[in-house]
C-alpha positions as a printed Julia matrix, in Angstrom:
383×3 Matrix{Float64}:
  7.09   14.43  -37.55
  8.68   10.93  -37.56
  5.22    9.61  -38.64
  5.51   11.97  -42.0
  8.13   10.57  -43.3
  7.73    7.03  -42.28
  4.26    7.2   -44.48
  6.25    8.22  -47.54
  8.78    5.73  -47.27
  6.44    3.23  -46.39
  4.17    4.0   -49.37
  7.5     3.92  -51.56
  8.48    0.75  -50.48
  5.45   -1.32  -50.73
  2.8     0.89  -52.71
  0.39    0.59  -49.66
 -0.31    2.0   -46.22
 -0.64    0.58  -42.99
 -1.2     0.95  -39.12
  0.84    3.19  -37.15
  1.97    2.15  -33.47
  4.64    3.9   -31.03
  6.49    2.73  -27.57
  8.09    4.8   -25.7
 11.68    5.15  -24.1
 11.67    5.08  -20.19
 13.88    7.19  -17.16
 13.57    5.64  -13.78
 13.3     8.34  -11.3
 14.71    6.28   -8.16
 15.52    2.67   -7.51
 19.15    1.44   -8.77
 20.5    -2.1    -8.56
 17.21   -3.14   -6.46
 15.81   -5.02   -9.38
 18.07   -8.01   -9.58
 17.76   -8.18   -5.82
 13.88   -8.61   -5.68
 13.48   -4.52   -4.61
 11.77   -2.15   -6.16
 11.91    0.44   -8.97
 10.3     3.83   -9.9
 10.14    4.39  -14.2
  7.96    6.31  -16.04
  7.66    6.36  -20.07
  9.02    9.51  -21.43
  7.64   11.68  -24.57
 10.21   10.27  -26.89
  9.27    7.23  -28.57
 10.03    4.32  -31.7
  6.88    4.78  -34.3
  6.44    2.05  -36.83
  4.07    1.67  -39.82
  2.93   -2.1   -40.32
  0.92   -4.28  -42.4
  0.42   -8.19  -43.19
  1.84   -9.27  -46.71
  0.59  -12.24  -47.15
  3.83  -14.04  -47.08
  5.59  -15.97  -44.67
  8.32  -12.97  -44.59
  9.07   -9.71  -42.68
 10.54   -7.18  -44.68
 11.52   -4.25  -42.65
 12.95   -0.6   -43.43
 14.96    1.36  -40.8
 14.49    4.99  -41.51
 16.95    6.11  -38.96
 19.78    3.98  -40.8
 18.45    3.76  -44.31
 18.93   -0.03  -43.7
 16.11   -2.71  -45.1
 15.87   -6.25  -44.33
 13.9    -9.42  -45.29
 13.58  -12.45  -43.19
 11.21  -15.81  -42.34
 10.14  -16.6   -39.06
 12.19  -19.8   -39.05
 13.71  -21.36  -36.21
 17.12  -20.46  -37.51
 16.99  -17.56  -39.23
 18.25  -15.19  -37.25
 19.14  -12.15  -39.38
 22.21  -10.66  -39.42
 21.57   -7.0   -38.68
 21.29   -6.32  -34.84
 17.81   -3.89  -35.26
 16.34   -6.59  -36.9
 17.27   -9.56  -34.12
 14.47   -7.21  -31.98
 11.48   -8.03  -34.56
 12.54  -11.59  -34.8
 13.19  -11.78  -31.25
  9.75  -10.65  -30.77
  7.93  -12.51  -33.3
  9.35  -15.72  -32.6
  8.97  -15.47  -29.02
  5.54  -14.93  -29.97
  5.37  -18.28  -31.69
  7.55  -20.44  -28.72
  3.99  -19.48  -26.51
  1.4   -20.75  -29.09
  0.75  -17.6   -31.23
  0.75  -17.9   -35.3
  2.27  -14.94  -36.72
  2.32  -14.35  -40.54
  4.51  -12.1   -42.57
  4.32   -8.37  -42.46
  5.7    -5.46  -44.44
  7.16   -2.59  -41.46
  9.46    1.02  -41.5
 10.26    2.27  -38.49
 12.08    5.45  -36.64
 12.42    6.72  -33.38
 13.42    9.95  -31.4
 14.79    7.95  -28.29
 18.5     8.89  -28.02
 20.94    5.69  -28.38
 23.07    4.95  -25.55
 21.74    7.62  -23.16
 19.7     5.12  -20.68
 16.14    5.59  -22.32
 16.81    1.98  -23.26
 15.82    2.77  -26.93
 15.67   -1.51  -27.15
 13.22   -1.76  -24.62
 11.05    0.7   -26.83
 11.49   -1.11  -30.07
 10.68   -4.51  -28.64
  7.53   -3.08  -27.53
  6.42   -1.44  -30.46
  6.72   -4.81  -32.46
  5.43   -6.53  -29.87
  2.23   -3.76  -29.07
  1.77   -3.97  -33.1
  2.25   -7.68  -33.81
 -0.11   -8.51  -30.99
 -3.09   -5.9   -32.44
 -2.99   -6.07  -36.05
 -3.16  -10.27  -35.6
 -5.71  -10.08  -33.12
 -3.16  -12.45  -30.33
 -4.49  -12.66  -26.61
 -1.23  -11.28  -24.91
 -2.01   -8.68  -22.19
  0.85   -5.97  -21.47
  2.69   -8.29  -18.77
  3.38  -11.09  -21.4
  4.49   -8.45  -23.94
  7.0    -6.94  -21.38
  7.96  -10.38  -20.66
  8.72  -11.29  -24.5
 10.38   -8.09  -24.71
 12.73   -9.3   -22.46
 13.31  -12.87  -23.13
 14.21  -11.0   -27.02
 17.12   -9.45  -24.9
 17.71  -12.91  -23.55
 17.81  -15.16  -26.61
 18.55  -13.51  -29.52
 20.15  -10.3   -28.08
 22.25  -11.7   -25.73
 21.92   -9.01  -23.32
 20.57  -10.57  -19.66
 18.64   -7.47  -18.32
 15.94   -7.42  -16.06
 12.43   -6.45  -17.19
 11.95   -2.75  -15.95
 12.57   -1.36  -19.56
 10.2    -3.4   -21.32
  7.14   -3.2   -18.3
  8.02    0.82  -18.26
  7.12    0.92  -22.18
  4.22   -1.17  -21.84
  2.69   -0.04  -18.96
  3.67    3.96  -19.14
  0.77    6.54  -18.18
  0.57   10.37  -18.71
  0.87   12.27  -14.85
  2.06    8.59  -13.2
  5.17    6.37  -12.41
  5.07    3.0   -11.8
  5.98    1.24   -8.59
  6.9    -2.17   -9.99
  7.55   -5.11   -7.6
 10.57   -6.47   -9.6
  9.94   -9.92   -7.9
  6.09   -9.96   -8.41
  5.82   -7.96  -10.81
  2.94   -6.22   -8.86
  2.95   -2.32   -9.77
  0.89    0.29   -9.0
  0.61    4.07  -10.21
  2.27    7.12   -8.39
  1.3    10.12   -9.17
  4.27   12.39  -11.09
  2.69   16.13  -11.64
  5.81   18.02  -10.84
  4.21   21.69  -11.44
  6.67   24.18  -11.58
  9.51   21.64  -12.01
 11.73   19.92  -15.04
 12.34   17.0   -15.61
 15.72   16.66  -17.49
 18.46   14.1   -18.27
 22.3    15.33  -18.72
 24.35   12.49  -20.65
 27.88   12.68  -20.42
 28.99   11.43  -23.2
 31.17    8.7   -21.68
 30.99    5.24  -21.03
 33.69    3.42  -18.94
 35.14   -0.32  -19.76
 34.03   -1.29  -16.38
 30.68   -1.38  -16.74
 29.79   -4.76  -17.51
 32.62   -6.51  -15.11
 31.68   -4.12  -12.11
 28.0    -5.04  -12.63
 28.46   -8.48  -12.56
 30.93   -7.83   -9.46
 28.38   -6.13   -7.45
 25.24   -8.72   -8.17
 28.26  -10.96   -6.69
 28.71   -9.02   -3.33
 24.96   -9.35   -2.89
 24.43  -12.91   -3.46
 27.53  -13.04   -1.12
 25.96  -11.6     1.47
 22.6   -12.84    0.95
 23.68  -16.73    1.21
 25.47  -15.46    4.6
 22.3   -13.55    5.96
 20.61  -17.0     4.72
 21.94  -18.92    7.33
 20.86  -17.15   10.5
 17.28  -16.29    8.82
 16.35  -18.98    6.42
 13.5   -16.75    4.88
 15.57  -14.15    3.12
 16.24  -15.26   -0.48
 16.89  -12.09   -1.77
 18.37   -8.86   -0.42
 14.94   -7.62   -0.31
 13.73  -10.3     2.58
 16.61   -8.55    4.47
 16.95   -5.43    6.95
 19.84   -3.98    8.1
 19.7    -5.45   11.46
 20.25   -8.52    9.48
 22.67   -7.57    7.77
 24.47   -5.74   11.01
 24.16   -9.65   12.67
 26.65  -11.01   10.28
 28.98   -7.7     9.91
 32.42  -10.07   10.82
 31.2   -12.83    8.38
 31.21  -11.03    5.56
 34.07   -8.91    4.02
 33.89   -5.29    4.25
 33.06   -4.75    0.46
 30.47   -7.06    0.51
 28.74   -5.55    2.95
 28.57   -1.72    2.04
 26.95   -3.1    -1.19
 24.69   -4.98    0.65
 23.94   -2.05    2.91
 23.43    0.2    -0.64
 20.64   -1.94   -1.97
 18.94   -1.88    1.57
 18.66    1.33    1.91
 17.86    2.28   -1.83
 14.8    -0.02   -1.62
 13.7     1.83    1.67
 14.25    5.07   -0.4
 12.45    4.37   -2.94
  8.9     3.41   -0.91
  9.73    6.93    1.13
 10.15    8.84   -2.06
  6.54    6.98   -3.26
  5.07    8.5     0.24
  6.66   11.82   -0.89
  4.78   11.92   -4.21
  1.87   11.03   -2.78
  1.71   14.41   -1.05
  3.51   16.11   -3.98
  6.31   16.56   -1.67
  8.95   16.66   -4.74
 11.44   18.66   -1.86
 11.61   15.22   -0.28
 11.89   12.96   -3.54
 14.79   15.75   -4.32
 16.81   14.97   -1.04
 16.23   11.15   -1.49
 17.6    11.51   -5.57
 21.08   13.22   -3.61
 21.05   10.47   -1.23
 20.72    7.95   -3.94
 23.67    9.48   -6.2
 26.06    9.46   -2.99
 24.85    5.82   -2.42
 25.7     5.09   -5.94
 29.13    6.74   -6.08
 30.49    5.73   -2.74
 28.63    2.67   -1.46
 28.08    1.04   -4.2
 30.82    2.5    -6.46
 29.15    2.86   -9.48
 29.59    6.82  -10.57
 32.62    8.17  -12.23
 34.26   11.87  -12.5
 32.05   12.99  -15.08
 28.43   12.38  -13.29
 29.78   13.09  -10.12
 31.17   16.46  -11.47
 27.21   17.24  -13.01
 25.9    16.03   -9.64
 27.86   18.96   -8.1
 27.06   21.12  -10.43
 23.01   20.61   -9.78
 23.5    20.49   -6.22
 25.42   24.17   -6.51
 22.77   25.58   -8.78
 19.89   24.23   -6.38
 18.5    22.05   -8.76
 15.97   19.86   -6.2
 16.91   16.31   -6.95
 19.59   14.4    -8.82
 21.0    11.06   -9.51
 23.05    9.1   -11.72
 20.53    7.11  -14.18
 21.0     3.24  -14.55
 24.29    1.14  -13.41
 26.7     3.59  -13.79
 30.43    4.4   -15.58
 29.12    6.61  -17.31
 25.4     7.85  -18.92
 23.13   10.57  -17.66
 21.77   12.45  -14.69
 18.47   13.04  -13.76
 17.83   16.17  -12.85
 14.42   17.45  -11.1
 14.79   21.24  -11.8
 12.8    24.25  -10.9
 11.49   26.35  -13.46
 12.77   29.33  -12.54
 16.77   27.36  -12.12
 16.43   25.69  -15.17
 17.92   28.54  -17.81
 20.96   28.97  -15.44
 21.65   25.62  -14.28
 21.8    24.05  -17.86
 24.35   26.85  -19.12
 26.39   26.33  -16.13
 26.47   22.13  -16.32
 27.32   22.97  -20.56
 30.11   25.42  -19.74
 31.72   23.83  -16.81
 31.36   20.56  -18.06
 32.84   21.1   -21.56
 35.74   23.02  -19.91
 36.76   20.47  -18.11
 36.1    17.42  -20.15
 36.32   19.25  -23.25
 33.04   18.0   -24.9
 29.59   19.47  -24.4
 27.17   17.1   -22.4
 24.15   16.65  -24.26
 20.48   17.84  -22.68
 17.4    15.57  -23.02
 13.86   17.18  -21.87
 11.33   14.64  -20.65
  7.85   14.39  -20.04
  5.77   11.65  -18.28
  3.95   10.02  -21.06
  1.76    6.99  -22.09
  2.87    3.54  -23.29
  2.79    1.03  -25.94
 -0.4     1.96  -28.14
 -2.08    2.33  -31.76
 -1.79    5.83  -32.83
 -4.19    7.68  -35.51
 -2.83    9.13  -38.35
């Protein structure tokens, strides 16, 4: 247990014990590239989580211990100092974030660890911010409910990260619950539970083990095409401020205005955020057949609409749809990552030795297999 061992170092380090807290990781079932265009998303928190012991010092300084890199550091809350180690910009992040909206936070003594896989698209970040920002918030007794702490989450990413994502990650480990996705209104930031029971199904992720150079310069490409086509839409129906305001009448009305990449992208996002609220309906009725066939209709959206895929998650998107695994998708923007897979029991056995053996003789490396559950968010555990 990650807990275990973070109490012994914990009690080696500072002769003391403290409060334990955990966030989780997150997947996001359905909903890709909708966020930044005021659409829609579908996450749950997953059963694999960053755990952190903490307690106040007494000092005006955080010293920190990461178990999972046998790195410690110490650091003030000053305006400028920033430490140097990239884990430890997250706690900073946090804490000073903290302070910009009024709080007073004092020095604490923290080790932490984790079982969320780096670079797979669990957004291990997301977690960490969270747990800092869960555990700050409780053991100082601050008046930030769950939105605010997904929203300094994020601005960490912002301003002391440097990485401008949106805020599904962060709201996903804040707000996670056991059985339930969340529908979050990525404009509004309105949500609301959907039920996720899938008896007699897996959930399971299937990282490739590659990530392609285009990534960021594609992404930023795409968000392009719809602003392109959004400013054009704009003009005919003065309302629509974000691909999400439009329909694909609208976007049929100005087919000759806009070129002809702009527009499949366009047409993508449209039809992803319709998706998405059918696939809701679906799991409303625990109709996971239908959330399946919208999960395929999302992956060949992403690969040949929007252009996102690659060989490698195309080639495990096969795979699934040969073994008759229900649903799958590629997971987050793309080049590269994991697939989400909704599996039936009885498929699951053959369908992961297939995807290892097939995959690994053609790419000549073994993907690597992450089992999820639906689980809770941000919170103080007892130990």
């Amino acid at each position: 247990m990650k807990t275990k061992v973070i109490q012994e170092k914990f009690k080696s380090l500072f002769e003391t014990e403290g409060a334990f807290y955990a966030s989780p990781g997150r997947i996001n079932l359905i909903g890709e590239h909708t966020d930044y265009n005021g659409g829609f998303v579908l996450p749950g928190a997953i059963d694999k989580a960053i755990y952190c012991e903490i307690k106040p010092n007494g000092t005006d300084k955080i010293r920190a211990f990461a178990l999972d890199l046998e790195e410690y550091a110490e650091f003030t809350l000053d305006e400028n100092s920033l430490p140097a180690k990239s884990w430890a910009k997250y706690i900073y992040g946090v804490c000073r974030e903290m302070m910009i909206r009024g709080a007073t936070v004092e020095g604490f003594d923290t080790v932490f660890a984790g079982n969320v896989p780096l670079g797979a698209g669990m957004s291990s970040s997301a977690a960490l911010e969270s747990c800092f920002a869960y555990a700050v918030n409780n053991m100082f007794k601050l008046w930030f409910d769950r939105v605010e702490l997904a929203k300094i989450g994020q601005a960490t990413e912002h301003n002391y990260v440097g990485v401008k994502c949106g805020i599904m990650d962060q709201f996903a480990s804040c707000f996670g619950k056991t059985g339930s996705l969340i529908r979050l209104d990525c404009r509004s930031l309105e949500y609301q539970y959907v039920p996720f029971n899938p008896n007699g199904y897996r959930l399971v992720l299937l990282n490739t083990c590659v990530t392609h150079e285009l990534a960021s310069s594609a992404y930023n490409k795409r968000r392009q095409s719809c602003e392109n086509v959004v400013a054009i839409i704009k003009n005919r129906h003065p309302e629509v401020e974000l691909l999400r305001d439009a329909n694909l009448d609208y976007l049929k009305e100005v087919a000759n205005e806009v070129c002809p990449e702009d527009y499949i992208r366009a047409e993508f996002v449209i039809e992803e955020i319709q998706r998405l609220l059918d696939a809701c309906v679906a799991l409303e009725k625990g109709d996971y057949e239908t959330v399946g066939k919208k999960m395929y209709e999302t992956h060949i959206g992403l690969s040949r609409k929007y252009e996102v895929s690659c060989e490698e998650l195309d080639f495990l998107n096969n795979i699934a749809r040969e073994c008759g695994v229900t649903g799958s998708r590629v997971m987050g923007g793309g080049f590269g990552g994991c697939t989400v897979n909704l599996v039936k029991n009885e498929l699951y056995d053959g369908f992961i030795r297939r995807a290892i053996e097939s995959y690994e003789q053609k790419f000549k490396i073994k993907p690597k297999i992450y089992d999820v559950i639906i689980s809770d968010g941000a919170k103080k555990l007892s130990i």
